[in-house]
C-alpha positions as CSV (number, residue, x, y, z in Angstrom):
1,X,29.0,-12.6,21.6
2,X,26.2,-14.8,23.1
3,X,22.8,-13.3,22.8
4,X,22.1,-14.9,26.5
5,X,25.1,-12.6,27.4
6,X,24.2,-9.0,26.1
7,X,24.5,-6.6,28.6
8,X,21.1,-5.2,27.8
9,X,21.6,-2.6,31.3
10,X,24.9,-1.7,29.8
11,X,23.8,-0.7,26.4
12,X,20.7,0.7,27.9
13,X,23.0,3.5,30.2
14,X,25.2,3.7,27.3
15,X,22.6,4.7,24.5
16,X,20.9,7.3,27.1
17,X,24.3,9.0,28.2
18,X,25.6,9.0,24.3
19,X,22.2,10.5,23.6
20,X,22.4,13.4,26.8
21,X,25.9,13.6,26.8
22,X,25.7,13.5,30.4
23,X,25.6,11.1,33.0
24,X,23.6,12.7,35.3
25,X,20.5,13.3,32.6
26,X,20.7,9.6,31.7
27,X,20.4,8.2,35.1
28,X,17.2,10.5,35.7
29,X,15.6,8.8,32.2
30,X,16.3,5.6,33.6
31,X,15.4,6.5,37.2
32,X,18.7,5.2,38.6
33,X,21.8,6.7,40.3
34,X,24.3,9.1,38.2
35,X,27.0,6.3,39.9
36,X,24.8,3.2,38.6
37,X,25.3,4.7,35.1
38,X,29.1,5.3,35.4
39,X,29.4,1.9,36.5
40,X,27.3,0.4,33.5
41,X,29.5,2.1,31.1
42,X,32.4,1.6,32.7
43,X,31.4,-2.6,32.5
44,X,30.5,-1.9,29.1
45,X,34.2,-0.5,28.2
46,X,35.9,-3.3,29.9
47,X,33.9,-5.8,27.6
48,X,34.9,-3.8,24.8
49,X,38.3,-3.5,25.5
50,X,38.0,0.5,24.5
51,X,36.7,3.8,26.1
52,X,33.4,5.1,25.0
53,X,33.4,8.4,25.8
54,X,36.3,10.5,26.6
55,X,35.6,12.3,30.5
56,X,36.1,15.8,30.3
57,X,36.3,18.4,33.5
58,X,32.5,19.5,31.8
59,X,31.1,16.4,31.3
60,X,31.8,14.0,28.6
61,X,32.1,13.5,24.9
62,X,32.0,10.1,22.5
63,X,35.0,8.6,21.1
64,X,35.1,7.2,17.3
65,X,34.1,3.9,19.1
66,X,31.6,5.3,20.7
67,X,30.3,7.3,17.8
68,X,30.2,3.4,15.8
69,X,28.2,2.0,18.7
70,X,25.7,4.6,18.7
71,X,23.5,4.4,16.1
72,X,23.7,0.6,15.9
73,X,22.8,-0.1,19.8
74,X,19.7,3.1,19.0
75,X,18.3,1.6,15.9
76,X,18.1,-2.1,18.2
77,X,16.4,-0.5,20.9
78,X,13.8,1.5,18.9
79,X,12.9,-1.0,17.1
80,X,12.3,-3.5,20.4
81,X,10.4,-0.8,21.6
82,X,8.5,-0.7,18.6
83,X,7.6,-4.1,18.4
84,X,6.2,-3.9,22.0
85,X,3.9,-1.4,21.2
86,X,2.0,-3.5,18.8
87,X,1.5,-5.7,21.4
88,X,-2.4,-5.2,22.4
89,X,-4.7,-7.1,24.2
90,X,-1.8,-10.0,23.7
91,X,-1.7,-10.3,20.2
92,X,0.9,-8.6,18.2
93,X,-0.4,-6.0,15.7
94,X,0.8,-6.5,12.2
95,X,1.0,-3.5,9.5
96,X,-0.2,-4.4,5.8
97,X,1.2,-1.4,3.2
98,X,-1.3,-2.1,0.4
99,X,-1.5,-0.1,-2.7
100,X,-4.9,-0.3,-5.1
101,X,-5.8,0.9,-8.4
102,X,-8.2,3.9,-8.0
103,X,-10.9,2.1,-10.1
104,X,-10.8,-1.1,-7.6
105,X,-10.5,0.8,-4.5
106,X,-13.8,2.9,-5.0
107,X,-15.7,0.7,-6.9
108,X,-15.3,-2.7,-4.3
109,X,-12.6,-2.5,-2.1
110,X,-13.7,0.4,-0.2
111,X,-17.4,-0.9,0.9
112,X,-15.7,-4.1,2.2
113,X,-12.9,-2.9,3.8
114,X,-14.6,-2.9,7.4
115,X,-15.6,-6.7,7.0
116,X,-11.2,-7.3,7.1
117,X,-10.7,-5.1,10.0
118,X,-13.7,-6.9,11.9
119,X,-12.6,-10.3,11.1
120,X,-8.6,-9.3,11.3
121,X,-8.4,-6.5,14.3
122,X,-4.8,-7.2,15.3
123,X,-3.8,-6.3,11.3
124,X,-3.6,-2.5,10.7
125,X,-4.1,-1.9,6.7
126,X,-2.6,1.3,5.2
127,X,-4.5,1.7,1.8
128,X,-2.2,4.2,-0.9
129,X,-4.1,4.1,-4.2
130,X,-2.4,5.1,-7.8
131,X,-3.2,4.7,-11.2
132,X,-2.0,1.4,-11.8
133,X,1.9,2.1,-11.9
134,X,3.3,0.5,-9.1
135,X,6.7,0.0,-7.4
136,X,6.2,-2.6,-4.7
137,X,9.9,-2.0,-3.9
138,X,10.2,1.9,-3.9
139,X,6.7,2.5,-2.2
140,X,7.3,0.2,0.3
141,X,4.6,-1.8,-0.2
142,X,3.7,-5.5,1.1
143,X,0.6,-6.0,-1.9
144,X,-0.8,-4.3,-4.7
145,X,-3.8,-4.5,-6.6
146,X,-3.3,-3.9,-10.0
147,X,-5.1,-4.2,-13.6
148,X,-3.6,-6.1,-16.6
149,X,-2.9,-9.8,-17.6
150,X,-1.0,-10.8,-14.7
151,X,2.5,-10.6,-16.1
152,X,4.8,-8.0,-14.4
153,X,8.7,-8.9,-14.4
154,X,9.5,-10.2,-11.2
155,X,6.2,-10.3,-9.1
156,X,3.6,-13.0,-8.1
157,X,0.1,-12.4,-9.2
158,X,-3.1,-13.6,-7.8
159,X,-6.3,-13.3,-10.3
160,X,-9.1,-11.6,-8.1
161,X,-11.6,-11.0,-10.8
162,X,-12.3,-10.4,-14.3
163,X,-12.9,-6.9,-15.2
164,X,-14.5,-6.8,-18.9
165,X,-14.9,-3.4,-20.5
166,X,-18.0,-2.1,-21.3
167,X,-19.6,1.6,-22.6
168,X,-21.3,3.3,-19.8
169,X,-23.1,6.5,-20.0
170,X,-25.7,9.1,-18.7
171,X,-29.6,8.1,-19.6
172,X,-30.1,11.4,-21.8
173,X,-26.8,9.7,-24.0
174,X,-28.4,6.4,-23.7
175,X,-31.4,7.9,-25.2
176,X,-29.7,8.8,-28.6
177,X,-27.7,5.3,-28.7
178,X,-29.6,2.7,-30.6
179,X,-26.7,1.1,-32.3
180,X,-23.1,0.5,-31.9
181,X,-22.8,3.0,-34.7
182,X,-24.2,6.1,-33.1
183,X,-21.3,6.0,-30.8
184,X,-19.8,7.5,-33.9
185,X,-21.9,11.2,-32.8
186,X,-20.8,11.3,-29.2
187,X,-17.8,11.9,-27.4
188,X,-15.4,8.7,-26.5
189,X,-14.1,9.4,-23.1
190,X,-10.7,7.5,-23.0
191,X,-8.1,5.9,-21.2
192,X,-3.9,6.1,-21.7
193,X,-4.6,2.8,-23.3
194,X,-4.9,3.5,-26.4
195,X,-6.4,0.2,-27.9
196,X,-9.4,-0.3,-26.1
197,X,-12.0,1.7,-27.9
198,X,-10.6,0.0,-31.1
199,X,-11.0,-3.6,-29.6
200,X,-14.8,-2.8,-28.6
201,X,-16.0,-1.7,-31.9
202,X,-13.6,-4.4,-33.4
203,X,-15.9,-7.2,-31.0
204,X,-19.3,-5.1,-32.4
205,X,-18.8,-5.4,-36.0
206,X,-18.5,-1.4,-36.5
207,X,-15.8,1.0,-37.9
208,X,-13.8,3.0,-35.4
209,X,-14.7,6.5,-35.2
210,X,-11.5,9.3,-35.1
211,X,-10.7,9.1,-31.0
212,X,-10.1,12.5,-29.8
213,X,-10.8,14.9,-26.9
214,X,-9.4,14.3,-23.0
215,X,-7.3,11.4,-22.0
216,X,-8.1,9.9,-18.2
217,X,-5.5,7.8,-16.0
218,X,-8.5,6.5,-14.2
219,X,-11.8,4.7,-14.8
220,X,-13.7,6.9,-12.1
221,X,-12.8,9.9,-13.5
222,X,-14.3,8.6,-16.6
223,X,-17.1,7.8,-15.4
224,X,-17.7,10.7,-13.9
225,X,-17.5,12.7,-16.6
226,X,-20.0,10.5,-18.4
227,X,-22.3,11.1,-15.5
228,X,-22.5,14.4,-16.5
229,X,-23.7,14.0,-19.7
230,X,-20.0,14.8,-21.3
231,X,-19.5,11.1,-22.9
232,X,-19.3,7.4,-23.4
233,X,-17.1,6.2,-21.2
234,X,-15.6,2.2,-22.0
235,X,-15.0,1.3,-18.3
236,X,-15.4,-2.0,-16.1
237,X,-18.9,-2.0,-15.0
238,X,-18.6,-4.2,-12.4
239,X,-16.8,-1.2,-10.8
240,X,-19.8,0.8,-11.3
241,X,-22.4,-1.2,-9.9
242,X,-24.3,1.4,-7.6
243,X,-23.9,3.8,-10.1
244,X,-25.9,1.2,-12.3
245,X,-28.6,0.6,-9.9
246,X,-29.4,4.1,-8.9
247,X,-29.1,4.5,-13.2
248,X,-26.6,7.5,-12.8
249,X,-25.2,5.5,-15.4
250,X,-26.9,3.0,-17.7
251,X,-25.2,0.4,-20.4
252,X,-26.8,1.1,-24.1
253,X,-25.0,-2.1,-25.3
254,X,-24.4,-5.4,-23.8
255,X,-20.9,-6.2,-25.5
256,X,-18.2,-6.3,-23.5
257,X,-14.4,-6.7,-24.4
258,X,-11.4,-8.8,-22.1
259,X,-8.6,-6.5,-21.7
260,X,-7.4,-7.8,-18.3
261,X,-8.6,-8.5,-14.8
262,X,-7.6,-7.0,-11.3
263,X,-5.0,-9.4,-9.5
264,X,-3.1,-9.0,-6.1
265,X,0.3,-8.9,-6.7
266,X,3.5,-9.1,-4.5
267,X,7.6,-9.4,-5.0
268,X,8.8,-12.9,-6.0
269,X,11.7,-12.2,-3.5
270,X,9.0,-11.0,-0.5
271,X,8.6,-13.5,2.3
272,X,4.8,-13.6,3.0
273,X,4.0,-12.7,6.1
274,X,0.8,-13.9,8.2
275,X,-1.1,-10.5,7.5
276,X,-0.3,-10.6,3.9
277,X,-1.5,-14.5,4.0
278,X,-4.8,-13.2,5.8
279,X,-5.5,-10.5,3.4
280,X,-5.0,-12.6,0.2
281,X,-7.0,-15.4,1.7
282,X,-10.1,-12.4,2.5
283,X,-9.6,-10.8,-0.4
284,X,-10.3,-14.2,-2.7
285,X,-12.9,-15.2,-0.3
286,X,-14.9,-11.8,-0.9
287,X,-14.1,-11.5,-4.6
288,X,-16.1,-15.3,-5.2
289,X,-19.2,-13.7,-3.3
């Protein structure tokens, strides 16, 4: 059928008397006569070639054909209507599903965030933070920020920083650090990665010490622990920078250890869209700052 052709009017009284199950209901929606709906339909069968609703002496009721039509002419209708409501001030208003690591999206994202909504206005960002396990697919999501090397099956990968791991810790632990090896006497607050504590002291020169005591899934949870005095905690510090400045938490050693950066990641098979294109482009632009 020619899209010039749809009988928009027709569907329209169709969809509203499927949905009332009376004519009379439907015309006062659409704030036309109970005959002016009749006659739609009845156009709207002709076309067809098949009866839509069954009349009954009590009203009416849908036939398989009309049950089929239904949800197909609904769906097109809600989501016209839904497209027209992101219409404001005469730009269309794009949604951008983004999910962040926890670590990223308190430690940068979060004090920047209002600079992309002043410079994009029309784009409305949904933020859903996890703990770096992602399913772009599943969660619905258009971009996700992520920390690792870059390489997940099947998904594009921008690099938006290096994030090198480095101890943090309260001033009163700092106080009792003096070398790598009196980390040996505190307690190594650690992540689900099980390698990284072994990779610093590997880069220091110094033994290993047994790691035990609490796992984390995130680096702020780390690191608040370690502002309380209850350990070391071997987290990106660029995360942490007010933290650092206020000296909530201080750095007793300078070395630091690459065990991946944060990148902005999307589905090979995803079309970008303009809002994704705008936020990537923002996103590189404030990471180079």
């Amino acid at each position: 059928m020619d899209r010039a052709q749809l009988p928009l009017n027709a569907l329209r009284a169709f969809e509203a008397a499927a949905r009332h199950l009376n004519f009379t209901r439907a015309a006062a929606e659409l704030c036309v006569s109970q005959g002016a709906v009749s006659h739609q339909v009845a156009q709207l069968e002709r076309r067809l070639g098949t009866p839509l609703f069954r009349r009954l002496p009590r009203g009416i009721a849908l036939t398989d054909e009309g049950h089929a039509l239904v949800p197909v002419v609904a769906e097109a209708f809600d989501r016209i209507g839904g497209t027209l409501e992101r219409f404001t001030g005469g730009h269309l208003r794009e949604v951008l599903t983004l999910g962040v690591v926890g670590t990223f999206a308190v430690g940068w994202l979060l004090e920047r965030i209002d600079d992309f909504s002043r410079l994009h206005p029309h784009i409305d960002l949904r933020v859903l933070t996890n703990n770096n396990r992602v399913d772009l697919a599943g969660e619905g999501l258009d971009l996700a920020i992520r920390f690792g090397d870059g390489a997940w099956h099947g998904t594009h990968a921008d690099l938006i920083m290096d994030a090198p791991l480095t101890p943090l810790c309260a001033p009163t632990v700092a106080a009792r650090l003096n070398q790598p090896e009196d980390l040996g006497r505190e307690s190594l607050l650690r992540s689900y990665r099980a390698d990284e504590w072994p990779r610093w002291f590997a880069a220091a020169g110094v033994r290993c010490p047994a790691l035990r005591g609490a796992v984390f899934d995130s680096s702020p949870l780390m690191a608040a622990a370690a502002i309380l005095g209850r350990g070391v905690a071997l987290v990106p510090a660029a995360m942490f920078e007010q933290d650092l400045q206020t000296e909530r938490l201080v750095r007793p050693f300078p070395i630091e250890i690459q065990c991946g950066g944060y990148w902005l990641t999307r589905l090979m098979s995803r079309t970008d869209t303009p809002a994704m294109a705008a936020f990537r482009d923002w996103l590189k632009g404030a990471a180079s700052v």
